[in-house]
C-alpha positions in Angstrom: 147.9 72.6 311.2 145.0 74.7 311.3 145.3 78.5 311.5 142.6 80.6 313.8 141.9 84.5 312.5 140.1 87.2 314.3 138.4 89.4 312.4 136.3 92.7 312.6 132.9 92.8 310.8 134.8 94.5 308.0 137.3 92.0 307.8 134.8 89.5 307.7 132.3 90.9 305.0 135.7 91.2 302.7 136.4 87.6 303.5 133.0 86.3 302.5 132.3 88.4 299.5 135.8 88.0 297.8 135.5 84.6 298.3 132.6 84.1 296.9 133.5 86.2 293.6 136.6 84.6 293.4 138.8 88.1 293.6 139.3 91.1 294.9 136.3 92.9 293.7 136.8 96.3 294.8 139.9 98.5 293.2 140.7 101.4 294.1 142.0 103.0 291.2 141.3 106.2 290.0 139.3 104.9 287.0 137.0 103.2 289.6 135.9 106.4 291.3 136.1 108.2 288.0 133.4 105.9 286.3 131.3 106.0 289.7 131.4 109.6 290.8 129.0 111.6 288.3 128.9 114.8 290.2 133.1 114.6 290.3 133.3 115.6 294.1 136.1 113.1 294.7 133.9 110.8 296.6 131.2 108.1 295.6 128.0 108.2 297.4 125.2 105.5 298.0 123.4 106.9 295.0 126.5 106.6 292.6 127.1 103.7 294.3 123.8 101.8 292.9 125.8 101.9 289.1 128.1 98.8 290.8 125.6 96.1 292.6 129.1 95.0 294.2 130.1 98.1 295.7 126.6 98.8 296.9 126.2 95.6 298.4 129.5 96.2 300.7 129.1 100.1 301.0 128.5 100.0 304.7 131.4 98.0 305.4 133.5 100.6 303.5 132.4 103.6 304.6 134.4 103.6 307.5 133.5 107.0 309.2 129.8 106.5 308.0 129.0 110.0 306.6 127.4 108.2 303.6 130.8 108.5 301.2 133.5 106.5 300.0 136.8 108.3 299.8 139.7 106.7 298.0 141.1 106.4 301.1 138.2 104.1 302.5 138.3 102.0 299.1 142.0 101.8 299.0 142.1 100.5 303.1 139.0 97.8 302.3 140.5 96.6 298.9 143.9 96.1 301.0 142.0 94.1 303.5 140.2 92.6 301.2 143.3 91.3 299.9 145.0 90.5 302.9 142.2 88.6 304.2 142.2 86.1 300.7 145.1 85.7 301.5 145.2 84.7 304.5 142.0 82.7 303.5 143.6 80.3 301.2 146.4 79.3 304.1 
């Protein structure tokens, strides 16, 4: 039986790139954003960004209202798709 998923362009980067690392590479803890945000505003921009070639290499598809940052909100809803979307991968 073979199973047929739609998915957004988020969805879809998260598919591909957590497939190909093998995980779930983005977490959204609070040590994540810690170790990335050096001016400790709460958020993680491009430039902190650069210190985690995984993160910057997805940061468009997590920045969900594009105003260059990544809240923990926006990591926390990506990692959970990211996650759902393994999932569902491996079906």
């Amino acid at each position: 039986m073979q199973h047929y998923y739609q998915f957004t362009k988020s969805q879809l980067v998260a598919v591909i790139f957590c497939t190909v690392l093998g995980s779930v590479c983005v977490s959204a803890d609070e040590a994540k954003i810690t170790d990335l945000d050096k001016n400790q505003d709460g958020l993680i921009s491009i430039k902190e960004s650069v210190a985690d070639p995984n993160l910057l290499a997805i940061f468009g598809s997590i920045d969900k209202d594009l105003d260059g940052f990544i809240s923990k909100n926006e990591l926390e809803e990506f990692a959970k798709i990211a996650k759902q979307m393994k999932v569902a991968s491996i079906e």
